[in-house]
N, C-alpha and C positions, 0 to 999 in steps of 0.2 A: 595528587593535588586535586582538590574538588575547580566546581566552575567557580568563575572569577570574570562579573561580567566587565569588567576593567581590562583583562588580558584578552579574553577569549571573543568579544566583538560579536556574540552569538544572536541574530535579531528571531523572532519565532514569526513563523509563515503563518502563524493564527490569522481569523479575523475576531479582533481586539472589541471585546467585551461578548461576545457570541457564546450563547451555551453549546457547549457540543455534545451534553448529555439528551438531549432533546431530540423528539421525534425528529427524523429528519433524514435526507439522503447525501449522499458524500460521492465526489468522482475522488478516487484514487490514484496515483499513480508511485511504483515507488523503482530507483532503478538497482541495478548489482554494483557492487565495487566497481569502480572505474569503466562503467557500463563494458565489462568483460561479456562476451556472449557464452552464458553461462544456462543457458536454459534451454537449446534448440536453435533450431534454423527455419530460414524460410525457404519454402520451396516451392515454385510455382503460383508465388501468394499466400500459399497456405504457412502456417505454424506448425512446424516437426517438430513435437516437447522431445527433448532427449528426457534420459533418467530422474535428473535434477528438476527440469521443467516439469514433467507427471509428480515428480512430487510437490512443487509450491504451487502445484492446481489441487491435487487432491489436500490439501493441506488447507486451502482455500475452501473449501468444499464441506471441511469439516471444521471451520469455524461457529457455525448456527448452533453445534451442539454445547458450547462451549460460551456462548452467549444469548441466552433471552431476548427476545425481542431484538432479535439481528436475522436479517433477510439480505440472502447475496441478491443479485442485478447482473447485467453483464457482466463478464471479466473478461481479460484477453494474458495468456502468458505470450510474454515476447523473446526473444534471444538473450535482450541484455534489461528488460524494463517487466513490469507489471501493472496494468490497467485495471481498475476494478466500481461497481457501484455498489453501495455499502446503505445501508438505509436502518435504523433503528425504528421500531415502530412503536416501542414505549420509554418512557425517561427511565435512566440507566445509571440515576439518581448521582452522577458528578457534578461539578461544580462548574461557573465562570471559570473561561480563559484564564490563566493566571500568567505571568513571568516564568520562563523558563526554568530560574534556579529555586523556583516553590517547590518540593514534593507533593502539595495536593496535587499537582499538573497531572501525576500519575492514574488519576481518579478519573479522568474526564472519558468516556467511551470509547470514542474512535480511535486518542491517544491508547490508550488500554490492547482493543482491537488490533489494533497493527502494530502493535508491539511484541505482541501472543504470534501474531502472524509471522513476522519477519523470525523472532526466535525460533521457532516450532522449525518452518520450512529451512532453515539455514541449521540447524544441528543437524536435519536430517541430510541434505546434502554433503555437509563436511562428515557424517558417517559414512554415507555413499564414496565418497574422493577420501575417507581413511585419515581426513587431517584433522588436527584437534584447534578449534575455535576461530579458522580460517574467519574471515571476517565474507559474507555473502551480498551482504545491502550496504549499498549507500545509506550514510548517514538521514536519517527523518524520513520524511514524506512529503508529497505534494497531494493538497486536496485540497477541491472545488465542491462549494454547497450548494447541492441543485436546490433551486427557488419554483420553476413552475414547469409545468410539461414539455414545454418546448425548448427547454434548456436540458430537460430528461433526456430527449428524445436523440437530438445531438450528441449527446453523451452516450447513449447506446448504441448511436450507427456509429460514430468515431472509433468503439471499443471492437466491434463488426467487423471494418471494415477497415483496421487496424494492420494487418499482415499483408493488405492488396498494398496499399501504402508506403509498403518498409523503406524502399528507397529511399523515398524524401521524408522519410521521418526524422525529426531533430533527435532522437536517439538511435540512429542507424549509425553505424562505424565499419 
């Protein structure tokens, strides 16, 4: 059954009318199925990547090749979540925000980006764990559009200093 915005209630965390093909920078955050602590642990503060975890960094890592004019930022892999700042530095020539049940939506950069990213880093995983099509990410993403420096910069120490944190992190379980 395709979408059906009548049954499915589905609202898009876009902001509504925003190019997202456009120069620009992105906080990231996306989390694991039922934020499962599927990537590592914390120890001492610090971020242990177990197996799964070194792979959706180095996976991360090797996004730029894979897209023109994309420039990683901070990241952080966490046990159950992933932080990241994503920056296009030339138009990546998609289109306006559209409604979720367009196909042009496919088109727009970032949408694009972390689609590449979540697929790529989740097959590899469920090769690692031997299962076939396990489901790795929560559905979507969350992302914030850094506007000036001092919104950057928050964004880079938040991503830092991300694992001292974990405790009281709203993704801790």
């Amino acid at each position: 059954m395709g979408f059906d915005k009548d049954i499915h209630h589905r609202q898009t965390i876009r902001l509504r009318n925003y190019d997202y093909s456009q120069p620009g920078m992105y906080f990231v955050t996306i989390c694991t199925r039922n934020r499962q602590p599927l990537l590592g642990d914390i120890v001492d503060q610090k971020m242990t990547l177990n197996a799964a975890g070194i792979m959706v960094a180095s996976t991360w890592c090797d996004m730029p090749k894979h897209y023109p004019g994309f420039n990683l930022g901070e990241f952080v892999v966490m046990p159950n979540h992933f932080h990241g700042l994503v920056q296009f530095s030339e138009h990546v020539g998609a289109i306006h925000e559209l409604p979720l049940h367009k196909p042009s939506r496919r088109q727009m950069g970032l949408a694009k980006l972390m689609g590449r990213f979540k697929m790529v880093s989740a097959k590899a995983i469920n090769q690692l764990h031997n299962s076939s099509g396990e489901s790795v990410w929560q559905r979507n993403y969350f992302e914030h559009i850094i506007r000036s420096e001092n919104v950057y910069l928050k964004a880079a120490e938040y991503i830092q200093t991300n694992p001292q944190r974990w405790t009281e992190d709203t993704y801790h379980v």
